[in-house]
C-alpha positions in Angstrom: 7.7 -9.9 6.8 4.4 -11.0 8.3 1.9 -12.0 5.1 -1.8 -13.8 5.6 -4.9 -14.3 5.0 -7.6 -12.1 6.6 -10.6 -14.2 8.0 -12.0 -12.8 4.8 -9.3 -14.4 2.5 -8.1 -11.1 1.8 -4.3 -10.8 1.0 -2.5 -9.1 3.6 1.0 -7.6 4.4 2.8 -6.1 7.4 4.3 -2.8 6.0 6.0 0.2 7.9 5.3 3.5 6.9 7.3 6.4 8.0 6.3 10.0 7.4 7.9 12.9 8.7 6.6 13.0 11.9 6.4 9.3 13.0 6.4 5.6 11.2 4.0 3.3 12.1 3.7 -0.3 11.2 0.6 -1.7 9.7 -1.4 -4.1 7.8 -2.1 -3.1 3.8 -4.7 -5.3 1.7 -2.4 -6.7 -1.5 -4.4 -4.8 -4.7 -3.1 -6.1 -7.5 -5.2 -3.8 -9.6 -4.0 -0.6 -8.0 -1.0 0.3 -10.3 0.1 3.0 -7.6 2.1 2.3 -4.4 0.2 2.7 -1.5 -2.9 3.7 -0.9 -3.7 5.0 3.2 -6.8 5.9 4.9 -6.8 9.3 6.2 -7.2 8.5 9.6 -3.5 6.1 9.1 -2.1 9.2 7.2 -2.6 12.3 9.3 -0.4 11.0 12.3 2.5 10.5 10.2 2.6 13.8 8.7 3.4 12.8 5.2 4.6 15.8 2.7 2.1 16.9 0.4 4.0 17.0 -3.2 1.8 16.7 -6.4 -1.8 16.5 -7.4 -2.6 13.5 -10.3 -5.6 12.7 -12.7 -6.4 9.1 -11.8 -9.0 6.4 -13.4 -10.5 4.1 -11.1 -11.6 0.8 -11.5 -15.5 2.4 -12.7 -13.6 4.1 -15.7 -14.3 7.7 -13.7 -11.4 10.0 -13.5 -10.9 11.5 -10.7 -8.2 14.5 -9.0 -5.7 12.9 -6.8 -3.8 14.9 -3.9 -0.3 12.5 -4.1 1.9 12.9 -0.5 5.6 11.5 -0.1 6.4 8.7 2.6 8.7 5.6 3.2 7.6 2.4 3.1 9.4 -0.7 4.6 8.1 -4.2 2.7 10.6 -7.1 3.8 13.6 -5.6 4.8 14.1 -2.8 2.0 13.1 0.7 2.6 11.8 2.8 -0.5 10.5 6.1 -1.4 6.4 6.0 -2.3 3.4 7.9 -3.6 0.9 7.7 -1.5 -2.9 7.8 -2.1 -5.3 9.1 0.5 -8.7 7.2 0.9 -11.6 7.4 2.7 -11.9 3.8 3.8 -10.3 1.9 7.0 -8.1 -0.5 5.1 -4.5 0.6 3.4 -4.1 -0.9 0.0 -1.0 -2.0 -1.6 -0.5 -1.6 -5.2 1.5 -3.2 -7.9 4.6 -0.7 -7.8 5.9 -1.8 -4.2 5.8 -4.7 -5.7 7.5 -4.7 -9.2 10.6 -5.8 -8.1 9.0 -8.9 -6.5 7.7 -12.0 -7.1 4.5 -12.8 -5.4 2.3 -16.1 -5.1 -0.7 -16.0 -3.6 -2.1 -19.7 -2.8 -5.9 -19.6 -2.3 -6.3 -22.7 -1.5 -3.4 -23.4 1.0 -3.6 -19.5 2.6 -0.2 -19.0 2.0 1.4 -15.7 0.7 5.4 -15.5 -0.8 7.1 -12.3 -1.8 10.3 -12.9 -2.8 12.6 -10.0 -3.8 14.3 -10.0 -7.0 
């Protein structure tokens, strides 16, 4: 698994997401205050055809609440495949949030630009 820093020392992983049309790998930003599990822009999203399958009340990081459209897809971080809700956003950066990751153990060294995530 590919993880780095960004030339903005932002956090960075190498996923592969697989929806039902086509996987694609990709880099996702490491949000460890996103509580979801992945968060996609649209233009990432549509070509994988992911399954629309429930609509959520979320809070974002403001305190607003806001309607969510949640869609089905794969996700590959490491070597392990899992099932994931996906988020649809309107930025050009995928976000990775803290439930890919609760089964891991991840260090983040600022200082030395090095990333570990270790599965449990």
């Amino acid at each position: 698994m590919k993880a780095y820093f960004d030339e903005s020392s932002h956090p960075m992983v190498e996923i592969a997401v697989s929806g039902m049309e086509k996987t694609a790998t990709l880099p996702a930003l490491i949000d460890t205050g996103f509580d979801g599990y992945l968060s996609l822009p649209l233009s990432l999203a549509l070509p994988l055809g992911l399954k629309l399958f429930y609509r959520t009340s979320v809070t974002l990081a403001d305190g607003s609440i806001k309607e969510e459209l949640l869609f089905k897809a794969k996700v590959k971080l490491g070597r392990r495949w899992q099932d994931a809700s996906v988020f649809i956003n309107w930025g050009n950066v995928a976000l990775l949030g803290t439930k890919l990751l609760e089964n891991s153990k991840l260090l983040l060294d600022f200082p030395n630009q090095k990333i570990q995530i270790q599965s449990s």
